[in-house]
MINU-793688 format. One record per residue (C-alpha): residue in three letters; z, x, y. Coordinates in Angstrom, 3 decimals, padded with zeros to 6 digits, always signed. Each point is the difference from the previous one (the first is absolute). Example, Ala and Ser with C-alpha at 12.3 -4.5 7.8 and 13.67 -1.06 7.14 Angstrom:
residues 2
<"ALA", <+007.800, +012.300, -004.500>>
<"SER", <-000.660, +001.370, +003.440>>
end
This chain:
residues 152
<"UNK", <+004.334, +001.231, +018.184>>
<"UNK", <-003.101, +001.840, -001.049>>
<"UNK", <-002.259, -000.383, -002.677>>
<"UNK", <+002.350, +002.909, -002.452>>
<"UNK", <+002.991, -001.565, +001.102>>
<"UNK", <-001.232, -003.139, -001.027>>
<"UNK", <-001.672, +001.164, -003.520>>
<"UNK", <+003.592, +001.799, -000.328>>
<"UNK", <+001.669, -003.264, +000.538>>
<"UNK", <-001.394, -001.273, -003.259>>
<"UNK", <+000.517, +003.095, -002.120>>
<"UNK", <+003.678, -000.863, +000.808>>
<"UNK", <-000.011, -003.476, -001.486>>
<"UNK", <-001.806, +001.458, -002.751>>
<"UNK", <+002.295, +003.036, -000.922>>
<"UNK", <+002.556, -002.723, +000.657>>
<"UNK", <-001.550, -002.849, -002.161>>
<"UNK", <-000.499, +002.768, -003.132>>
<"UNK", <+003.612, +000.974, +000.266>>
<"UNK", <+000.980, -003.846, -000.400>>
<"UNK", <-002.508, -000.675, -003.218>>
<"UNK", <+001.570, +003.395, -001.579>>
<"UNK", <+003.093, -001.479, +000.322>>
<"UNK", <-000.050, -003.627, -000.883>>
<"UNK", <+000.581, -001.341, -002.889>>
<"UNK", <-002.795, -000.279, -002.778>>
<"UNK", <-000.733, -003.468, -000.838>>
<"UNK", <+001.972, -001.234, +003.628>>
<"UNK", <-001.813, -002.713, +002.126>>
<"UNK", <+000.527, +003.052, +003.281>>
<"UNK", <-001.753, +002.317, -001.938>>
<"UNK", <-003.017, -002.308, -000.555>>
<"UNK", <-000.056, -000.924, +004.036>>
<"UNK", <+000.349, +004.061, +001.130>>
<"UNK", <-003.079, -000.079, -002.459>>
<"UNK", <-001.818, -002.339, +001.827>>
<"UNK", <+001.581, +001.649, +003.423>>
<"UNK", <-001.413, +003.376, -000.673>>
<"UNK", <-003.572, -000.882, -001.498>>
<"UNK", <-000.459, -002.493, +003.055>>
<"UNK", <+001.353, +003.379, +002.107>>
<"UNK", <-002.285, +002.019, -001.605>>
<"UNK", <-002.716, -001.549, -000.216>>
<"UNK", <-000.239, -001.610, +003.415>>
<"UNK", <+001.040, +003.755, +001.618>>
<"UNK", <-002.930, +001.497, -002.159>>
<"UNK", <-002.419, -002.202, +001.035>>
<"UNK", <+000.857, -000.052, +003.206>>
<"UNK", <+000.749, +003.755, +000.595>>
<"UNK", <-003.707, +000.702, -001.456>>
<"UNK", <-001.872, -002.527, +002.390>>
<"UNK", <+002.179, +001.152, +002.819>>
<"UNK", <+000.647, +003.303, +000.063>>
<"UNK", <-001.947, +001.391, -002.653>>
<"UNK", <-003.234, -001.142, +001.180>>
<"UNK", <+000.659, +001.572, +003.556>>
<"UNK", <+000.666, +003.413, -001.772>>
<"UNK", <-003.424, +000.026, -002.314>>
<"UNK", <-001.848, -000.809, +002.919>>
<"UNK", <+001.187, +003.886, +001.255>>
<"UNK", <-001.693, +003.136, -002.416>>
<"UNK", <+003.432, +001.319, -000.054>>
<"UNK", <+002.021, -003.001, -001.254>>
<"UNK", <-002.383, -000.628, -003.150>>
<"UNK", <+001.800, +001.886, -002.401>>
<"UNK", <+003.168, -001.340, +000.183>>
<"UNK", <-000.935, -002.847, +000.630>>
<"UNK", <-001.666, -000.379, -003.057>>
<"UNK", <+002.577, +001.150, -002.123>>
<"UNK", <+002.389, -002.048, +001.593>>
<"UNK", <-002.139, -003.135, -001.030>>
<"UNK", <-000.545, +001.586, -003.372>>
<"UNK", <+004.009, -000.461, -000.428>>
<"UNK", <-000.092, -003.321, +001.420>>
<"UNK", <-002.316, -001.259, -002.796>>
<"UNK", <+002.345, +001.596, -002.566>>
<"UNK", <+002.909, -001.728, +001.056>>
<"UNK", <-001.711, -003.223, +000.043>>
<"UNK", <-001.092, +000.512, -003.931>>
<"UNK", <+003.442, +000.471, -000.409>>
<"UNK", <+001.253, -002.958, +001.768>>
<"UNK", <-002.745, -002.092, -001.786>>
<"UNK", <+001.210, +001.013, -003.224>>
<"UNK", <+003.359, +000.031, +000.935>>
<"UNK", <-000.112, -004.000, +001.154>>
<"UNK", <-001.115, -001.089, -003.419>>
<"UNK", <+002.143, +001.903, -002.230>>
<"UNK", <+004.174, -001.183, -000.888>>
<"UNK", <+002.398, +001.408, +002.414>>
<"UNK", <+002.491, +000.101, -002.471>>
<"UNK", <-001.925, +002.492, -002.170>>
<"UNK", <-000.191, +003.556, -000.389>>
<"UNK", <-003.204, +000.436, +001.185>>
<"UNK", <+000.227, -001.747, +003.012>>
<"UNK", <+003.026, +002.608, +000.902>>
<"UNK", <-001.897, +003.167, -000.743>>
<"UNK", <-003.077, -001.404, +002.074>>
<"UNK", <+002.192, -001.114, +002.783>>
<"UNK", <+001.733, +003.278, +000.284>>
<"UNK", <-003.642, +001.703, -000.268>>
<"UNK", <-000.979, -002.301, +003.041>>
<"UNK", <+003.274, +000.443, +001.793>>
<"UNK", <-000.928, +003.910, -000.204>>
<"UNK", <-003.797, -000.363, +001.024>>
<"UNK", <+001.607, -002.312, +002.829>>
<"UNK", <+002.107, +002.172, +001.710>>
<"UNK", <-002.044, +003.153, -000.651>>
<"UNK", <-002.914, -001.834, +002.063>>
<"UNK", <+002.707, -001.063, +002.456>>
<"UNK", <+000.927, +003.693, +000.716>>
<"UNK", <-003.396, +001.560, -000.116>>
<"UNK", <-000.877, -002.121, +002.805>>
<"UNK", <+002.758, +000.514, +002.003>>
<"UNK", <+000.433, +003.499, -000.291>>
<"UNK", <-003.615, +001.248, -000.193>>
<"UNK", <-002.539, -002.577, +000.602>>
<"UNK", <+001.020, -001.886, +003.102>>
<"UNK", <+001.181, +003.380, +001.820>>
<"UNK", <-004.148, +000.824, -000.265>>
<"UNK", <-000.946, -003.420, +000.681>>
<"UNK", <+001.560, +000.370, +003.349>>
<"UNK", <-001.880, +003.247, +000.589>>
<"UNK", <-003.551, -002.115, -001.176>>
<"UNK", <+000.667, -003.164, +001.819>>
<"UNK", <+000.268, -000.628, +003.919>>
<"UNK", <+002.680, -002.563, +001.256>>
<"UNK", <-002.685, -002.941, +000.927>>
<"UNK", <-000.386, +000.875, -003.952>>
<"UNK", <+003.565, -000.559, -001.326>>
<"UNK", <+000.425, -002.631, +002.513>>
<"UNK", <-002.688, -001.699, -001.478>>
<"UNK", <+000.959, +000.529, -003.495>>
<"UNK", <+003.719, -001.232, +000.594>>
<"UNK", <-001.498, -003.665, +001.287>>
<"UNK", <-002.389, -000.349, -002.717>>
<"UNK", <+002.832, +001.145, -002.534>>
<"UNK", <+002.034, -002.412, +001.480>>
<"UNK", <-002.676, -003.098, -000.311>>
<"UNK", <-000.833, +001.128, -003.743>>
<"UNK", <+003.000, +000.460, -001.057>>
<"UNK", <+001.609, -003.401, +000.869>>
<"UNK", <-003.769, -001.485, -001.619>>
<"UNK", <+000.815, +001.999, -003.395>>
<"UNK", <+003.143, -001.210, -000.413>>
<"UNK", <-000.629, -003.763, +000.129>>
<"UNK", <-003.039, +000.714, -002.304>>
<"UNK", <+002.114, +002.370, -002.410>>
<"UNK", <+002.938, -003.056, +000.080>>
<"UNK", <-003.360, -002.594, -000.753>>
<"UNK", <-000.376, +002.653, -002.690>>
<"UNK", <+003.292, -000.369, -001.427>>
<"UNK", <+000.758, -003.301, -000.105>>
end
């Protein structure tokens, strides 16, 4: 498994994870734990992916841009989730921001895949992925026992 597979890996439990919350029922003790599923998910993949395999790509003129914007949409989706975690899961509001963070979600997801990690592997060597799919690996498994610390 390389470093894409790997990211792509995740995407997958998080299109898979949204698709759950949408359809569990408001108010239900399962939709509350999917909740704390998917912001562990996300939060621990963002992190993660950005000390990983972001870093490798700003450290290359031609994987600034991107990358940049793809950190730019990271920090949205963490506002969300922030506001998100504090607000009633039974209420309106929490819906229509979900659904707004389900869309952001899987729009990021996509962009990746289909655009930025097809250039990434033209920027990056292998000893570079290789790299970047160990220390993904060892930050990822970090994140999630501080995002679970988090949410306890």
């Amino acid at each position: 498994m390389d470093i894409y597979e790997r990211l792509e890996k995740d995407h997958d439990k998080q299109r898979d994870l949204i698709e759950k919350l949408k359809s569990s029922k408001v108010g239900s003790d399962r939709r509350a734990t999917l909740w704390t599923d998917l912001k562990i998910e996300l939060e621990a993949h963002a992190s993660a992916e950005e000390q990983a395999f972001y870093s490798t790509l700003m450290a290359e003129p031609e994987g600034t841009d991107d990358t940049r914007h793809a950190i730019e949409e990271h920090q949205q989706m963490h506002e969300m989730i922030a506001k998100l975690d504090v607000m009633d899961q039974a209420s309106e509001e929490w819906d229509k921001l979900f659904e707004k963070l389900a869309h952001r979600v899987v729009h990021h997801v996509d962009e990746e895949e289909k655009e930025f990690f097809p250039e990434a592997k033209e920027t990056l060597s292998n000893a570079q992925e290789k790299e970047a799919l160990e220390a993904f690996k060892t930050r990822k498994a970090a994140e999630i026992e501080k995002q679970e610390e988090l949410a306890e």
